[in-house]
C-alpha positions as CSV (number, residue, x, y, z in Angstrom):
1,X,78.1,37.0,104.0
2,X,77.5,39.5,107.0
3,X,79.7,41.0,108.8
4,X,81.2,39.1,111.4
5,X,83.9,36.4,111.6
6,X,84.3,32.9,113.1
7,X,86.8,34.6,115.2
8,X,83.8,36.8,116.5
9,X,82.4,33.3,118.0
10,X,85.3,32.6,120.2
11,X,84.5,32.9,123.7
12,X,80.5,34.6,123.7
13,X,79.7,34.7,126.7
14,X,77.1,32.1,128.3
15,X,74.3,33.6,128.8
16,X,72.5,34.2,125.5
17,X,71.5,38.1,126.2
18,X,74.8,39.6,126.7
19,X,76.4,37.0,123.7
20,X,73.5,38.8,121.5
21,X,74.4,42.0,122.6
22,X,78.0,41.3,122.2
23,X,77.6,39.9,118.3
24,X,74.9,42.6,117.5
25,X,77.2,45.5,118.6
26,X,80.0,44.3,116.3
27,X,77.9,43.7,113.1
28,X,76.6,46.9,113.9
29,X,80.0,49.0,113.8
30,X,80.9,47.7,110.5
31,X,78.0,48.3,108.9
32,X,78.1,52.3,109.9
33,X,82.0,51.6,109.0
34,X,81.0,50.3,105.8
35,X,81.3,53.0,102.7
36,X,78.5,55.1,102.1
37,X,76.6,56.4,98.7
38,X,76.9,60.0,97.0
39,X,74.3,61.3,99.9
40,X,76.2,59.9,103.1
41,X,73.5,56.4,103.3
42,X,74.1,53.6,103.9
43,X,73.7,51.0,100.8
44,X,70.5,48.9,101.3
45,X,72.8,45.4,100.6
46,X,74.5,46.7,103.8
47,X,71.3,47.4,105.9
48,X,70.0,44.3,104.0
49,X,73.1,41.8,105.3
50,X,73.0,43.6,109.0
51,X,69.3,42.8,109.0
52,X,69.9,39.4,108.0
53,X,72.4,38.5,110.4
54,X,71.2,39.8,113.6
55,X,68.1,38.2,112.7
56,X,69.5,35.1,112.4
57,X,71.7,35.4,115.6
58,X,68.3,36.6,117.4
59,X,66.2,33.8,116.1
60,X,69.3,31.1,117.2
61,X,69.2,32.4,121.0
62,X,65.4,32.2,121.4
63,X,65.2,36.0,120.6
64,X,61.4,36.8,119.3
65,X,60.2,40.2,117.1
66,X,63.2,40.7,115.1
67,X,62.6,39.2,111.8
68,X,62.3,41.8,108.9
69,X,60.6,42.2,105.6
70,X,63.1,40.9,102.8
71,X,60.1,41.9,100.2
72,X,59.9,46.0,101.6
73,X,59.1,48.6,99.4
74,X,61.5,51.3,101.5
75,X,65.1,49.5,102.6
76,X,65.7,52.9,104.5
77,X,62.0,52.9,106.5
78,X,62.6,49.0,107.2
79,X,66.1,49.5,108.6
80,X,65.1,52.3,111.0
81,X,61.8,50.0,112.3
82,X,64.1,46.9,112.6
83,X,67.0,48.7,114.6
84,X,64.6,50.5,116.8
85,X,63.2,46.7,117.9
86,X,66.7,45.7,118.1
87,X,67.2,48.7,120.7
88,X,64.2,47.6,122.3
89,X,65.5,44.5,122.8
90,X,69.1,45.1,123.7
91,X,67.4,47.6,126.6
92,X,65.3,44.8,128.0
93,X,68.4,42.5,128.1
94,X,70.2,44.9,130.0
95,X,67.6,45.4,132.4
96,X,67.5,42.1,132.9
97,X,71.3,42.3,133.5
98,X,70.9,44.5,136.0
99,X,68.6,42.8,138.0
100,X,70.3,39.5,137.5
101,X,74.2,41.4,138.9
102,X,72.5,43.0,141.8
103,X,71.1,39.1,143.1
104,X,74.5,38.0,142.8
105,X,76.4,41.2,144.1
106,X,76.3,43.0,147.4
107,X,77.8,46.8,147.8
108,X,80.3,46.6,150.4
109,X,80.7,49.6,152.9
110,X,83.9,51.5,153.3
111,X,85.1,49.2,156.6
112,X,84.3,45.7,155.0
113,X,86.7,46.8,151.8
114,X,89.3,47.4,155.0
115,X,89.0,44.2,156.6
116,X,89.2,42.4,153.1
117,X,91.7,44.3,151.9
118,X,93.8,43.4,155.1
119,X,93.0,39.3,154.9
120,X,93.8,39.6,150.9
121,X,97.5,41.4,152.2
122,X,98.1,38.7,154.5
123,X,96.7,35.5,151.8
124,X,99.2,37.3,149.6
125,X,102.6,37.2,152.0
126,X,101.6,33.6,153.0
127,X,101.1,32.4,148.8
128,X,104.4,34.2,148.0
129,X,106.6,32.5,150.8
130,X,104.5,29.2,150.6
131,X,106.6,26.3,148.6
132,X,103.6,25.9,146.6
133,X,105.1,25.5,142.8
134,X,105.4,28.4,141.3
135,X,102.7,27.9,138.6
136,X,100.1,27.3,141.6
137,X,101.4,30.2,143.1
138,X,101.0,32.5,140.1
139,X,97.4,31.1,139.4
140,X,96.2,31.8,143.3
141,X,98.4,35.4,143.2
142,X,96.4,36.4,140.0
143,X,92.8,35.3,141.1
144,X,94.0,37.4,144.4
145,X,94.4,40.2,142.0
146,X,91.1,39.8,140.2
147,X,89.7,39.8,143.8
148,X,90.8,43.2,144.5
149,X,90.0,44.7,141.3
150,X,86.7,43.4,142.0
151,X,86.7,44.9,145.3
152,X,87.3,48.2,144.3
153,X,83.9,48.3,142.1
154,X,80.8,49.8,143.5
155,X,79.2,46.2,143.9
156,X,81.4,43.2,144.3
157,X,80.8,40.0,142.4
158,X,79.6,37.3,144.8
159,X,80.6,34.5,142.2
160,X,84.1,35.8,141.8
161,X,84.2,35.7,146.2
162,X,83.2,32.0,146.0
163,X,86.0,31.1,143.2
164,X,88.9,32.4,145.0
165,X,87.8,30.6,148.1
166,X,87.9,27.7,146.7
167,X,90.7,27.9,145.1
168,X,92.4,28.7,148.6
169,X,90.7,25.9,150.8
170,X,91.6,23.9,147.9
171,X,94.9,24.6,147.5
172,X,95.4,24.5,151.6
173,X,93.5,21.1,151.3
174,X,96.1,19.5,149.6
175,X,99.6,21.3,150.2
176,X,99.0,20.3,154.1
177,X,100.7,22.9,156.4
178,X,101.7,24.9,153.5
179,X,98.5,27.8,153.8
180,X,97.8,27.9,157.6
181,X,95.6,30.8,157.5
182,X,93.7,30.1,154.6
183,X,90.8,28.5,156.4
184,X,90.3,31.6,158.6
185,X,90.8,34.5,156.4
186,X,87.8,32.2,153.9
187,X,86.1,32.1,156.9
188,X,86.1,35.7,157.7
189,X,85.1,36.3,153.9
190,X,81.9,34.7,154.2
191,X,80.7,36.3,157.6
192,X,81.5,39.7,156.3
193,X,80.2,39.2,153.0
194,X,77.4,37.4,154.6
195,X,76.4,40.1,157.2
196,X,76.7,43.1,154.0
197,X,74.1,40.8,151.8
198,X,71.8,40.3,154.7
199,X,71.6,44.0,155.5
200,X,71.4,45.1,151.8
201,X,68.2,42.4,151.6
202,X,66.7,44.1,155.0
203,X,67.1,47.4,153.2
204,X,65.4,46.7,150.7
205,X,62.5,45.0,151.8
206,X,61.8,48.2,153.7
207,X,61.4,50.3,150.8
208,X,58.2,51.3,150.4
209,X,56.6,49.1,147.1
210,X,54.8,51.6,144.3
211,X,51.5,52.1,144.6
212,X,49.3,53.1,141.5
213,X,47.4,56.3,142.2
214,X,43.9,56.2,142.1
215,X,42.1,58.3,139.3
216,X,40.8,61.7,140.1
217,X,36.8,61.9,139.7
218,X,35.5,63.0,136.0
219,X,33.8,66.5,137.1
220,X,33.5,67.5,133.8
221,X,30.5,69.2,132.6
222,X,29.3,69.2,129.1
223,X,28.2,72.5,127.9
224,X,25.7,73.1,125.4
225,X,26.5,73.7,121.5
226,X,26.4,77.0,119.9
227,X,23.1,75.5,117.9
228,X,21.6,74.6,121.1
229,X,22.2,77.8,122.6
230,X,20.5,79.5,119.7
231,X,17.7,77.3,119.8
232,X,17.0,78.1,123.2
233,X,16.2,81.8,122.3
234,X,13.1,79.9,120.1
235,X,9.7,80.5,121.9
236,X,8.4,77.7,123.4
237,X,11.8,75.1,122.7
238,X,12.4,73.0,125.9
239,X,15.5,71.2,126.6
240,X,14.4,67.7,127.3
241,X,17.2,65.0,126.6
242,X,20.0,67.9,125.7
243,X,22.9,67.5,127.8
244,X,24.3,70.2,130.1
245,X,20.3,70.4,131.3
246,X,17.0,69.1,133.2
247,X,14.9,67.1,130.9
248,X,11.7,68.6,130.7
249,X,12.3,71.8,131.5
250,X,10.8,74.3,129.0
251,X,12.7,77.5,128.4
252,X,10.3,79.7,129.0
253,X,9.7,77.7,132.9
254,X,13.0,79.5,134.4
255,X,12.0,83.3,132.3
256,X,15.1,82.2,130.0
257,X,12.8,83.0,126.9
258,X,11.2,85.7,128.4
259,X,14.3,87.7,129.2
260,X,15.2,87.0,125.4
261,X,12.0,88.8,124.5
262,X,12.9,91.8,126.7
263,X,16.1,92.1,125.7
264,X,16.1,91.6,121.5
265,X,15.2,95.0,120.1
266,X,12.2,93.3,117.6
């Protein structure tokens, strides 16, 4: 058995990333809440059935390069290589998060919250008086409030926009006369949530894209050995194919051996 329930299963979210993320991260607080051994470790049947589990959970979303070695000499130095892939992996599917929110989020400025604000205060009064029955009324007021939760966060969620919308042209579809202003104040959603996303795309495509810097020229110069140097001072040595100098040069051509003479006292 590992270490999570069928209750854990409930609700995962639908994309498979953040429901591995989600089922990793709980297996993973009850194994360090599991007891540990004289020294303050963790057993290896509790690494062991972590291991096991989010291997298997990996494996059934399409997850690659988290298996482990069931037949490992050290549980201790297999454990520490097999959650470092797993935070490997959990940071990849975050980036991907991030990229994937931002395509489906724009960052309002300070006047759009205003003017949405305003429309939500006004869809609000209109739901509340309407004769709508009072379990349509409660569903629209508490998508409203999910709205303006949402609306307070840096970036709004552009799915969450499109749900209330349609929940309102929906709902002012079929009650008649009942929501008058719905079809404006959706209206006035879009073209201020359209003209934000636009902007934000314009923005970026401005950004200047990374370019890889080009690789400084090798100037380096090899120097002659302390044996070559030596053998230099030999009458009559050249220096052909020794790097650091002219082939075919012979030491004594430039009075390099000759001011060796002069200068050794023998």
């Amino acid at each position: 058995m590992g270490y999570l329930t069928d209750q854990d299963y409930d609700d995962l979210p639908e994309d498979d990333g953040e429901a591995f993320c989600l089922l990793e991260g709980i297996s993973r607080d009850r194994l360090h809440a599991a007891e540990r051994d004289d020294r303050g470790d963790l057993h290896y049947e509790d690494m062991l059935r972590y291991m096991n589990e989010v291997s298997a959970i990996a494996s059934e979303f399409n997850l690659t390069g988290l298996d482990y070695d069931e037949d490992a000499d050290n549980y201790s130095r297999e454990f520490a290589r097999f959650t470092r892939a797993v935070d490997a992996k959990l940071a990849q599917i975050r980036v991907q998060r991030a990229r994937r929110d931002r395509r489906n989020s724009v960052a309002l400025s300070g006047s759009s919250r205003e003017k949405m604000q305003h429309h939500l205060e006004r869809l609000k009064a209109e739901v509340s008086a309407s004769s709508l029955p009072k379990k349509r009324q409660t569903s629209l007021l508490d998508k409203i409030a999910e709205f303006e939760a949402e609306l307070a966060k840096p970036r709004f969620n552009l799915a969450l926009a499109m749900s209330l919308m349609a929940m309102v042209t929906a709902t002012a579809h079929d009650g008649g006369e009942i929501l008058t202003s719905a079809p404006s104040i959706t209206k006035a959603f879009l073209e201020i949530i359209g003209k934000e996303k636009q902007e934000e795309t314009d923005r970026q495509a401005t950004l200047p894209r990374y370019v890889q810097p080009k690789q400084l020229p090798d100037h380096h110069t090899t120097l002659p050995t302390l044996s070559t140097t030596i053998a230099l001072a030999q009458p009559g040595f050249t220096t052909a194919g020794i790097n650091g100098f002219d082939a075919g040069k012979s030491s004594s051509s430039d009075g390099f051996s000759g001011d060796l003479d002069r200068d050794v006292p023998f």
